[in-house]
C-alpha positions as CSV (number, residue, x, y, z in Angstrom):
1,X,-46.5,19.9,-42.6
2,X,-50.0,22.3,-42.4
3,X,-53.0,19.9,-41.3
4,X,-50.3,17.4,-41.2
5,X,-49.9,14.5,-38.6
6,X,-46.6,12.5,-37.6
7,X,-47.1,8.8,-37.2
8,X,-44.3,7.1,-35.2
9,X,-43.7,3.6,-34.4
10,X,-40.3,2.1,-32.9
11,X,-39.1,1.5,-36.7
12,X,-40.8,4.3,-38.5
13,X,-41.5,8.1,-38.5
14,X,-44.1,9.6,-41.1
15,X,-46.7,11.7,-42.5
16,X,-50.2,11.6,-42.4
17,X,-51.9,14.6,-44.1
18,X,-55.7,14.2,-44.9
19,X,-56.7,13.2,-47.9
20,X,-53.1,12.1,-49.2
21,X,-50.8,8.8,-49.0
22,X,-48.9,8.5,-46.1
23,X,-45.2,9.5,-46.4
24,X,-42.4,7.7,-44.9
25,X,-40.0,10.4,-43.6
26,X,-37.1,7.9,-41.3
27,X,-37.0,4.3,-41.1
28,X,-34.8,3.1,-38.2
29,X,-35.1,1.0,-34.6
30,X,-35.2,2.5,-31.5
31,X,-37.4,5.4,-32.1
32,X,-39.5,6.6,-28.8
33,X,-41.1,9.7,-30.2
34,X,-41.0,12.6,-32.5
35,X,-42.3,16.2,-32.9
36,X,-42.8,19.2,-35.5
37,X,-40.4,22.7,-34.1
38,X,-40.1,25.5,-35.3
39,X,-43.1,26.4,-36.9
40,X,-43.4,22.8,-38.7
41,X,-40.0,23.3,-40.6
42,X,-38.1,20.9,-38.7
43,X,-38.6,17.3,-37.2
44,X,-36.7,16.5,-34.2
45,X,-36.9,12.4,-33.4
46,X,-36.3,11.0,-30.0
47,X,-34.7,6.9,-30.1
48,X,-33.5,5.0,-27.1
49,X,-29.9,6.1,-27.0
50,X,-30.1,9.6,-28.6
51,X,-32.2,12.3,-30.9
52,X,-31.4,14.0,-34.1
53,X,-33.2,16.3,-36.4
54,X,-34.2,14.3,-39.7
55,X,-32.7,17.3,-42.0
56,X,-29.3,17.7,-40.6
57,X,-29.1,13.5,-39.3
58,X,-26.6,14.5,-36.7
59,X,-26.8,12.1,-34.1
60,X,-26.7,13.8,-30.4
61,X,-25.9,11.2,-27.7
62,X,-24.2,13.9,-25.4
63,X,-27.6,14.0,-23.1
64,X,-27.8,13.2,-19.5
65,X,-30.5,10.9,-20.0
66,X,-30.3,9.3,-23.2
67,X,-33.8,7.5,-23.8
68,X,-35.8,10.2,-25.2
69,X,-39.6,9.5,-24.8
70,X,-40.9,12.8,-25.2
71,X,-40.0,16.0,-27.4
72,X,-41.3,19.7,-26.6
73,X,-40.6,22.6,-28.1
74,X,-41.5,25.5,-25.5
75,X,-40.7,29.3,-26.3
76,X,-38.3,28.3,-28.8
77,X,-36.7,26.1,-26.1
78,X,-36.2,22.2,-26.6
79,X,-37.8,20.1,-23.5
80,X,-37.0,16.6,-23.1
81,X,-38.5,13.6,-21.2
């Protein structure tokens, strides 16, 4: 994802790189926000009753607040708001 952008929408999560089409990367409801970690090799997206990183598609509703609106990674640390 170098010089790449995420677009997200409540139904969609994609990929906006200069220059190229847009990729669709998850199409779903609920979704709130979404981020690049780790270097860009991994997208972690944020819905209304959980989050879940797109390559493994685990589902993680164990969170004390559940409606995810914002995703930071900080010193290899994951920050949620």
């Amino acid at each position: 994802m170098k010089n790449s952008f995420l677009i997200i929408s409540p139904e969609l999560v994609a990929e906006f790189t200069p220059g190229q089409p847009i990729i669709e990367l998850y199409k779903g409801s609920g979704i709130t926000c979404a981020a690049s970690i780790g270097n860009k090799e991994k997208i972690i997206v944020g819905t209304t009753a959980s989050y879940f990183f797109l390559s493994d598609n685990k589902i993680i509703h164990n969170v004390p607040c559940p409606e995810i609106t914002n995703i930071k990674e900080i010193k290899g640390q994951l920050w949620f708001g």
